[in-house]
C-alpha positions as CSV (number, residue, x, y, z in Angstrom):
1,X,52.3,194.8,129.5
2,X,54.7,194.4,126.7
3,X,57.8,192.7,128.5
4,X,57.2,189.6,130.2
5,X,59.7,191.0,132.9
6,X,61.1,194.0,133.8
7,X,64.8,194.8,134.0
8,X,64.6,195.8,137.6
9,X,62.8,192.5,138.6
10,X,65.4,190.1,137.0
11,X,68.5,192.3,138.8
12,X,66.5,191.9,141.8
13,X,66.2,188.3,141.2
14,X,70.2,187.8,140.3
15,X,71.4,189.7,143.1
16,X,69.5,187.7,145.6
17,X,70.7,184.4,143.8
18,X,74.0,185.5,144.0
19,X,73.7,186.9,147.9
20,X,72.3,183.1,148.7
21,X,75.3,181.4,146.3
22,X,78.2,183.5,148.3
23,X,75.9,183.0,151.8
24,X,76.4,179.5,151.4
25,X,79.7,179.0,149.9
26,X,80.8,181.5,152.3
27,X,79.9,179.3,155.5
28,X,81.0,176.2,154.2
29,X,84.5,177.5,153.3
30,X,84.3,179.3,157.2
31,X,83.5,176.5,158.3
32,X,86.2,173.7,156.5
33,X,89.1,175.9,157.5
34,X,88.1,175.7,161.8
35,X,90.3,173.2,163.5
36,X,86.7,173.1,165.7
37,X,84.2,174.8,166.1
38,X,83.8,177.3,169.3
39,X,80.7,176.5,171.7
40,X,79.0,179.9,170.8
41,X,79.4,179.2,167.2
42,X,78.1,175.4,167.4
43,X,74.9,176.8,169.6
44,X,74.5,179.2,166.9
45,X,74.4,176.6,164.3
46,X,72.1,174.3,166.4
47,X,69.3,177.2,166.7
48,X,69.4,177.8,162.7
49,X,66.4,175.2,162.2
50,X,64.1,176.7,165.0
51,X,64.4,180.2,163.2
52,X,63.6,178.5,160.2
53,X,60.6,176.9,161.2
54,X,59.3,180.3,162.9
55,X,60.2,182.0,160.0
56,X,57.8,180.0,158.0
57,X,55.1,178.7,160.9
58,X,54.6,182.7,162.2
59,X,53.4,184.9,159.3
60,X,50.7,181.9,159.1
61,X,49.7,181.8,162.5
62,X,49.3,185.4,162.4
63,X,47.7,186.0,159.2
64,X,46.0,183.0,158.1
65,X,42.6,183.0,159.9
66,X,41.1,181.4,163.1
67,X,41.1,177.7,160.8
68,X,44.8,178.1,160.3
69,X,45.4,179.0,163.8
70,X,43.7,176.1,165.5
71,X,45.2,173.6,162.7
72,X,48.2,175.0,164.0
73,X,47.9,173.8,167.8
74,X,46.8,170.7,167.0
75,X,49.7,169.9,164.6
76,X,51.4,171.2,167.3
77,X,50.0,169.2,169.8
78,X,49.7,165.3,167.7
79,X,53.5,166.3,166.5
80,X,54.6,165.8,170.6
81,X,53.7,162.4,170.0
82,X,53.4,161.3,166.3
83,X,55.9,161.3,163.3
84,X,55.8,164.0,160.0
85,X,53.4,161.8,158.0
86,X,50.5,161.6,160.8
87,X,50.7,164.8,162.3
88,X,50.4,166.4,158.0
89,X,47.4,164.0,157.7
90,X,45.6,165.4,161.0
91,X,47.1,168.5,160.1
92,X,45.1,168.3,156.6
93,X,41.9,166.9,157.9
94,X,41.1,169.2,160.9
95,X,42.3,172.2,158.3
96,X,39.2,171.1,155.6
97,X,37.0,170.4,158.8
98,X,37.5,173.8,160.2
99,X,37.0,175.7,156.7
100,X,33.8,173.3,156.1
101,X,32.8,174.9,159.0
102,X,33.7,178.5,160.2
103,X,34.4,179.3,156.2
């Protein structure tokens, strides 16, 4: 390996840093010039953090294993009732339990 990175990896890189810059800039400004915003487009906007958070929770849930899984439900399950900071605690400790145990 005699570059540390190759040409095509640091365009890929830019472009996506630039897609995310005008994404976001983009909204704002969209946004800032509406006298209000239209029902549809304000249930839009209110959905945005769900997809997030099944963005980032499925490919886990899928992929990570049985211990993951489970860890999962639980989380799931304490976080009806408890705040962040419990629920990533019990989160944590049935996670280690669970690999301690089915591996």
């Amino acid at each position: 390996m005699d570059t540390l990175f190759h040409m095509q990896t640091l365009l890929i890189i830019a472009a996506g840093a630039i897609a995310t810059y005008l994404t976001r800039v983009g909204g704002y400004v969209f946004i800032t010039r509406m006298k209000r915003i239209p029902p549809r487009a304000e249930a839009a906007l209110n959905a945005v953090p769900a997809a997030v958070l099944t963005t980032l929770v499925a490919p886990a849930a899928v992929t990570g294993g049985l211990d993951v899984s489970l860890t999962m439900a639980v989380a799931l399950l304490v976080g009806l009732r408890l705040s962040l900071l419990p629920v990533l605690a019990i989160g944590w400790v049935v996670v280690m339990v669970l690999r301690q145990f089915i591996g």
